[in-house]
N, C-alpha and C positions, 0 to 999 in steps of 0.2 A: 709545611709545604709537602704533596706528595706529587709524583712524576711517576704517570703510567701509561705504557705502550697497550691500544687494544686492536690486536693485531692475531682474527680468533682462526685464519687457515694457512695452511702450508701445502705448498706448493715442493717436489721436489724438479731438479733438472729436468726430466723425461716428462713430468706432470703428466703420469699415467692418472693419479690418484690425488685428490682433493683431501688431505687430514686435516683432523680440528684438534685446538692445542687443548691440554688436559682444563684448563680453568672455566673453556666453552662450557662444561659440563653445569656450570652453575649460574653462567654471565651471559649464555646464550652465542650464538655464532653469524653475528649482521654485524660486528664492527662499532653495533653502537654504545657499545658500555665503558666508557670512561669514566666518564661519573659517578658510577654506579662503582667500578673499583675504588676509585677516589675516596670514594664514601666509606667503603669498605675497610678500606687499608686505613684509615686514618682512625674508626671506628675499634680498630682492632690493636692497635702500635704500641699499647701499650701494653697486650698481652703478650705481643710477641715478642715485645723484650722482655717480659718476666722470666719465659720458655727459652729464651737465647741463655737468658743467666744461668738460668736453673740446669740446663744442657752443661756449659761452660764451666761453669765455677768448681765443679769438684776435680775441675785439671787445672784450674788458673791457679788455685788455692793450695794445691798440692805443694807444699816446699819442697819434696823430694823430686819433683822433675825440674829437670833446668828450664831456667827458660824460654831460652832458644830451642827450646822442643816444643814448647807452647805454641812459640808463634809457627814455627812449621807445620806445627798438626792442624790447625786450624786455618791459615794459610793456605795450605795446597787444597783447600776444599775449593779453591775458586774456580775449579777445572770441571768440577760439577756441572755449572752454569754456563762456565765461557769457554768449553770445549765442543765448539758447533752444535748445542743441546737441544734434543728435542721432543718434550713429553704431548703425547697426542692419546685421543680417546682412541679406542679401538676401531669405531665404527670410520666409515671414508665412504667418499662418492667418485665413482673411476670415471675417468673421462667417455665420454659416448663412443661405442665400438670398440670400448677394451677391456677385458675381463681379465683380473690376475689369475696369477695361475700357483704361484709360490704357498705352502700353506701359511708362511710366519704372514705374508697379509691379512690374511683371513682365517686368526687367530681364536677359534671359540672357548679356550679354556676360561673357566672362571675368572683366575687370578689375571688375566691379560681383560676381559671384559669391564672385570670391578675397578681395574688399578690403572691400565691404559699400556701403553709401547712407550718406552724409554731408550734413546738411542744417542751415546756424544761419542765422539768421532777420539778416533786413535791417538792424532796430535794436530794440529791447526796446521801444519803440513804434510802431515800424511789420513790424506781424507778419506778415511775409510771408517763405518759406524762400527762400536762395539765390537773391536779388532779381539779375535776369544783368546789371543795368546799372549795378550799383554793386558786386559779384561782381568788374569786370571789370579794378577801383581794387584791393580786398581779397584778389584771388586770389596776389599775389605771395607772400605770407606763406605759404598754403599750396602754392603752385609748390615756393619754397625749401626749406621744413620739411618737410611732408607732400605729397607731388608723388603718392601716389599715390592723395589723398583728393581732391585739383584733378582728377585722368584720369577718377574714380569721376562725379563733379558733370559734367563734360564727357559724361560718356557716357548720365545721365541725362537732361541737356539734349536735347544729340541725338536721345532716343528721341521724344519729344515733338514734334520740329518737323514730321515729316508728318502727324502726327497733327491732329485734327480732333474739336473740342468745339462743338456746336451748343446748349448752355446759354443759352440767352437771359440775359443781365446787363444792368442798366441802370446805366450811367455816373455817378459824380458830377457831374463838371463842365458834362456839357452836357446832360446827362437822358436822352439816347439809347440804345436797347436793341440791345445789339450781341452775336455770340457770343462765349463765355468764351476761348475758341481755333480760327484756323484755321490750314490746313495751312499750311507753304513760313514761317511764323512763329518766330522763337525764342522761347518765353514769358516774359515779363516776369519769373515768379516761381515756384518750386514748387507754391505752396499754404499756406496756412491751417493752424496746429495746431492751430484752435477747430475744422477741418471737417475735411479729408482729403488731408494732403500726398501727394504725386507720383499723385496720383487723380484730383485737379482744382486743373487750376494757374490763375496768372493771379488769385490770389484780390488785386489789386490794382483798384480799384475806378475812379479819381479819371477814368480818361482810358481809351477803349478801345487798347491797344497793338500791334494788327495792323500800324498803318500806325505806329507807332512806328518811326523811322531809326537809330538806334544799337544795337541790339539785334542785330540778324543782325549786321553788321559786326563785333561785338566778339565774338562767336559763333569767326566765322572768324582775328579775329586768336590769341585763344586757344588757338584748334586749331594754329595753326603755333607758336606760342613753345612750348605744351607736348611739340610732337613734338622739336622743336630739344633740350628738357630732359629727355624721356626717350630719349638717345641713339640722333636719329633713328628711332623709332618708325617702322616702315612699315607695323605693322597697324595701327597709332591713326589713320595718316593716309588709310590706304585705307577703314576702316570711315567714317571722317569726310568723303569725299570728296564722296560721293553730297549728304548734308547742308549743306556748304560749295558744292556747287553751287546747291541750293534756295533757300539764305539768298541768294544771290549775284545770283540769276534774281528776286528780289525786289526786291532794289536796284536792279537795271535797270530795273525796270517806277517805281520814285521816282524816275528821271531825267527828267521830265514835259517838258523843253525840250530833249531831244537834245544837252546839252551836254559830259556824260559826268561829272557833277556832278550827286548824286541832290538833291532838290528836299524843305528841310521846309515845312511848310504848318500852323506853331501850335507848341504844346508837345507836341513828339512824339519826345521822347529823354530824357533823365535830370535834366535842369532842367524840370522837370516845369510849372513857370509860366513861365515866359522864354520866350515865343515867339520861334521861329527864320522866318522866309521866306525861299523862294526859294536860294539857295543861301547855304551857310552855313562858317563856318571851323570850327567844332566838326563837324559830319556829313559836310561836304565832305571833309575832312579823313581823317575815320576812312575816307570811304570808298575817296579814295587808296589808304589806306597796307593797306583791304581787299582792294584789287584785286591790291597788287603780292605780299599775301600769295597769293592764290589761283593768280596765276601761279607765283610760287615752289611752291607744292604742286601744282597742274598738272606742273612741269616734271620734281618728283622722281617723279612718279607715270607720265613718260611719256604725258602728253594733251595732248600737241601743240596740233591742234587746238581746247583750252580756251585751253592757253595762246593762241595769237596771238588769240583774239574776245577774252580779256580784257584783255591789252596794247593793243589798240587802241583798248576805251576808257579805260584808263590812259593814255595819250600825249596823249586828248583830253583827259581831265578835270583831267591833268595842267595844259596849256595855259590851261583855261579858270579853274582854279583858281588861277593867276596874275593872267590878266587881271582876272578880276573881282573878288576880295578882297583883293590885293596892294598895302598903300597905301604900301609904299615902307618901313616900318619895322616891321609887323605887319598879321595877316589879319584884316579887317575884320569883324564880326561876322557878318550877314547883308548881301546884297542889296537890299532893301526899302530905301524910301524915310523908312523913320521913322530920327529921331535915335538910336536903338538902335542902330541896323545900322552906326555908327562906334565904337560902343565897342571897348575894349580887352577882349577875355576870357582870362582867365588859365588856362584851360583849352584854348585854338585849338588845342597842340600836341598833342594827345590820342592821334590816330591815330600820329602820328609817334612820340613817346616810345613806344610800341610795335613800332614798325618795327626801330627803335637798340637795343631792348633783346634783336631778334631776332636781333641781329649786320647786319642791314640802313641802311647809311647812308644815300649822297648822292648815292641812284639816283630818288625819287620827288619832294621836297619841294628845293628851292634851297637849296647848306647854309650859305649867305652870309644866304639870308630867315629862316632860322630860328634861325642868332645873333642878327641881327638883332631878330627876334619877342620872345625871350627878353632880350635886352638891357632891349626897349621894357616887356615885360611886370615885369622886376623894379625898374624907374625909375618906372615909375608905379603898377602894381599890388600891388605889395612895397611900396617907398619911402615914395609919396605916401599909403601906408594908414594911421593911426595911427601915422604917423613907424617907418613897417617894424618894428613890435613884435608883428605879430599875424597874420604871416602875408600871403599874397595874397588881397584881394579878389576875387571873380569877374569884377565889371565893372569897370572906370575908363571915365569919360569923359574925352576930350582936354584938359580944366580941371580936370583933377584931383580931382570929385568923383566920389564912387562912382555905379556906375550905378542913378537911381533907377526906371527903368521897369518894375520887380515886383520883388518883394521877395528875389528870389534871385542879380539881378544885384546886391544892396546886400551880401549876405553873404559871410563868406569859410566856406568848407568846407572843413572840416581836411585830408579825403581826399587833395581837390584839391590842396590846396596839396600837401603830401605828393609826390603827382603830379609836379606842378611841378619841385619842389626835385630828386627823380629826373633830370626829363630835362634841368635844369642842369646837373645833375652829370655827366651822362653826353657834355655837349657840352665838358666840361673846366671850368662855372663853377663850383666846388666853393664857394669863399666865399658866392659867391649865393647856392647852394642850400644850405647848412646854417645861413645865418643866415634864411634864407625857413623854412626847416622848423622852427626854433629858436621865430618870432615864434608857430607853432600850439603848442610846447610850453610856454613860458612864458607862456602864456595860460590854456591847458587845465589843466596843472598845478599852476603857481605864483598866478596872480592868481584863477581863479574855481576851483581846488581840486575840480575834477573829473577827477581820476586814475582810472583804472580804471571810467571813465563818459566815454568822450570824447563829445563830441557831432558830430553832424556837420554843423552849424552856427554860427558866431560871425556878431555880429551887433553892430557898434562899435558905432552912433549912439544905439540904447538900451542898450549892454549887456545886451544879451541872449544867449540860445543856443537851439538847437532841436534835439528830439530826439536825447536823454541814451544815453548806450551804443549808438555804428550802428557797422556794419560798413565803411563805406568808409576809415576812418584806419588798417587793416592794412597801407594802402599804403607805411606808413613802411618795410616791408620792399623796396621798389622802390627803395629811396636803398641799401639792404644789394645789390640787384641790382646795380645800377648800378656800387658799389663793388668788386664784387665779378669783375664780367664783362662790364663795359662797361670804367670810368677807375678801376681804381685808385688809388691814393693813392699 
């Protein structure tokens, strides 16, 4: 028996613009092709389960992975699909009397031509397409599996950062009327399916995200892993150069104290309530491990000149980002003077597990502070969490309780942990890190039976969770990385 939906336009909210879904490309766009798939799929079912095995088996087969890693890694792929997904050709018919204006609509590069727009939404409750700051956790799974639907996402991004939205939006959190996008920005989000994705993005409301700090950064780290994976790419990385300098010249101008360490000032990155100040181990961090990418693409690219201005403030930021977060066993949360800024964050390594995953070791970050980090971080933020069954917390405090100063430093995030457990693995703690990734699935799975809904929050002290099916726990494919092209087994 086969069962197939021929359902060949999309429509969004605003229905400025008429797209056709990537399969029209072959089946035609009148709706009348059923049969015609029918025929197809049924024609074909038996290659594509040769291609599922032959994909499959050398991780089902492996004895040295647990189980319960199997079915997780393959499991959360279902977010793919059923995370509000939507693959469309490039071309679209705009409604009579409206002309986009956004470039990511009117996409001419190659690789968006040949391969189409790809866009799944943040989390089935926070509806926002191809959200770039938790994209930046999720995008492994599509690096490894579909790399050429990560380059497509990459290339839309990009078209948007000079771009310039003078939409007046007014802010949740602090009431303030700021525009929807300005230029030298990476934007937080696609866009809205209730209004008008790649038309008007940034449909994230809570916080204005121009001066958001992790956003251009992961921009940039992005653009070098995927040139690295599409066997060094030199038009990916020259079209992206111009852009990776923008995001870059942005960051400079967040260095607010000359110290070569960009400067947050609130919640201005992907822990959306967790005020960071002053310099920090999560931004500080990423922005390292930004710089040393930009020189790396500097250097293949022959710009000299970029290369030594931004090695110099890598050498400084490098320094100061010792002195001032380095407490001897892990990086301190922030600078500031609040009890916060000691916490443990299970996340500090961020920037770095990106560097390692580039083939980049133990040229930016001390690789004696970052066993170290990760030793401190699985002894307390693993360990001391619900006796290490659930994953890592975000925060610890030095006493062993979770961090109470907002409600995201008390939670643990699956993504994250995820995250984590990667760049264990990738430093040789392979125990650590599959019994850290183990405590998000025997949680998710077995005790509150939300398989195929991960959430991307746990939430011990009331047993809770928050927002049901998100995008960021893809990252379980970063442990498949890691395994794979960093530490083998």
């Amino acid at each position: 028996m086969c069962l197939v939906w021929d359902m060949p336009r999309i429509c969004f909210g605003a229905a400025e613009q008429e797209y056709y879904r990537r399969y029209t490309r072959w089946f035609g766009r009148e709706g009348k092709a059923a049969a015609q798939l029918c025929a197809y799929a049924l024609s074909k079912y038996n290659d594509w389960e040769e291609r599922i095995n032959k994909w499959q088996s050398p991780i089902l087969d492996n004895t040295d992975l647990p189980a319960w890693y199997k079915s997780a890694l393959f499991n959360e792929l279902y977010y793919v699909s059923d995370g509000g997904t939507v693959w469309v050709d490039a071309d679209f018919k705009s409604r009579p009397g409206h002309t986009p204006v956004s470039p990511a609509v009117v996409n001419p590069t190659q690789q968006v031509q040949e391969y189409g727009k790809f866009a799944y939404l943040e989390g089935q409750e926070y509806r926002m397409y191809n959200t770039y700051d938790v994209h930046y956790y999720a995008s492994f799974a599509l690096a490894m599996l579909w790399p050429q639907l990560e380059i497509c996402i990459l290339y839309d991004i990009a078209a948007v950062v000079p771009y310039e939205d003078a939409e007046p939006i007014k802010h949740l959190f602090d009431g303030n009327v700021d525009m929807r996008k300005d230029a030298g920005c990476v934007p937080h989000d696609m866009g809205d399916p209730d209004d008008e994705p790649w038309e008007r993005v940034n449909a994230y409301l809570v916080h204005d995200t121009v001066n958001w700090k992790d956003l251009n950064l992961k921009f940039v780290l992005q653009v070098y892993r995927d040139y690295l994976l599409h066997d060094n790419d030199l038009q990916l990385l020259s079209a992206m150069w111009p852009i990776v300098q923008a995001a870059m010249e942005r960051g400079l101008k967040q260095d607010t104290d000359g110290d070569g360490i960009i400067n947050n000032c609130g919640a201005d990155q992907t822990y959306d309530t967790w005020k960071m100040i002053g310099a920090s181990a999560y931004c500080g961090g990423l922005w390292l491990a930004a710089l040393k990418a930009t020189c790396e693409i500097a250097t293949v690219l022959g710009e000299v000149e970029q290369h030594d201005k931004y090695l110099s403030v890598l050498q400084l930021g490098k320094k100061s980002y010792q002195e001032k977060l380095w407490t001897g066993s892990y990086y301190r949360f922030d600078t500031s003077s609040r009890k916060c800024s000691e916490s443990i964050m299970s996340d500090q390594l961020a920037g770095y597990w990106y560097l390692r995953a580039s083939g980049i070791e133990q040229d930016v970050f001390p690789h004696d502070c970052i066993l170290q980090a990760l030793r401190t971080i699985y002894e307390h933020n693993v360990l001391q969490f619900e006796n290490g069954s659930m994953g890592a917390v975000n925060g610890m405090q030095l006493d062993g309780q979770p961090e109470s100063f907002c409600l995201q430093g008390e939670e643990s995030w699956t993504g994250t942990s995820y995250a984590l457990a990667a760049t264990m693995i990738q430093e040789g703690m392979v125990d650590e890190g599959f019994h850290t990734a183990e405590g998000v699935y025997r949680t998710v799975y077995d005790r509150l039976g939300l398989g195929f809904q991960t959430p991307e929050a746990l939430f011990a002290r009331r047993k809770k969770y928050r927002s049901l099916a998100y995008m960021r726990p893809l990252s379980i494919w970063a442990i498949q990385w890691a395994l794979e092209k960093v530490q083998p087994l």
